[in-house]
N, C-alpha and C positions, 0 to 999 in steps of 0.2 A: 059829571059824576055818574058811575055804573050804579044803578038799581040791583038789587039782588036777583031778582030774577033774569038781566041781562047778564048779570056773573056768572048764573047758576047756568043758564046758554051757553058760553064761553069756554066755561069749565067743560063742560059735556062735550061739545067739537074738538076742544084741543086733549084732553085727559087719557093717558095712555090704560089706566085698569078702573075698574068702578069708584075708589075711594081718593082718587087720584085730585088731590086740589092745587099740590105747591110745587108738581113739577119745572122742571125748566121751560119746557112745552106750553102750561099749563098758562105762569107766568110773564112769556112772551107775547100769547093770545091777550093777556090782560091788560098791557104794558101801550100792545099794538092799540086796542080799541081807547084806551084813555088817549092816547096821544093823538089819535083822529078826531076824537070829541074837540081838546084843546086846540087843535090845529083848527079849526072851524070857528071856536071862540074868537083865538086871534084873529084870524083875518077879519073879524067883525070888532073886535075892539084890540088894536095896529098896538095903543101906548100900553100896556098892559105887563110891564115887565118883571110885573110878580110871578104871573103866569108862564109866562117865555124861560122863565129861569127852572120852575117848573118843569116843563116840558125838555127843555135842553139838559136836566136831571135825568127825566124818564130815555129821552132816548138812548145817553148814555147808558143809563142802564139794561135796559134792551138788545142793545149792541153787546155788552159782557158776557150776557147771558147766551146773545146767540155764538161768541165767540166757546164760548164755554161749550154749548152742545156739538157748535161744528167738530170739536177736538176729541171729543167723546163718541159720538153716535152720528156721522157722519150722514147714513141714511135717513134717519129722525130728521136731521136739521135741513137736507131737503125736500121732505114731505110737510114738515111746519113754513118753508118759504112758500111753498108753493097754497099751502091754506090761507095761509095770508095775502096772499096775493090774489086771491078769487073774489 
């Protein structure tokens, strides 16, 4: 689970103008760090397939959203992989 103040991090690295919360950008960034938290759960508790169901949601959705940007702002969707990826 994100604390608010690891949001309000998140928010900040990925947010394209000042008041910028529910970008596509914005909500990749947040998409990306739950799914790393969860992915660490799992591997520590394997039976857990509330959580996997969970997770296999979020990434789904993550994937839309990046399909969405690629189609749109081509540029953007390579500068947010490559954030992610650091």
């Amino acid at each position: 689970m994100l604390t608010t103040k690891k949001k309000q991090t998140i928010i900040k690295k990925a947010q394209i103008h000042d008041k910028d919360t529910g970008s596509s950008d914005v909500q990749i960034m947040m998409l990306t760090t739950r799914i790393d938290d969860l992915s660490k759960h799992l591997k520590k508790h394997k039976k857990d397939n509330h959580s996997r169901r969970g997770l296999i949601k979020m990434v789904a959705d993550r994937r839309k959203h990046l399909k969405f940007l690629e189609r749109n702002d081509k540029t953007r969707h390579d500068a947010l992989v490559k954030k992610i990826k650091e």
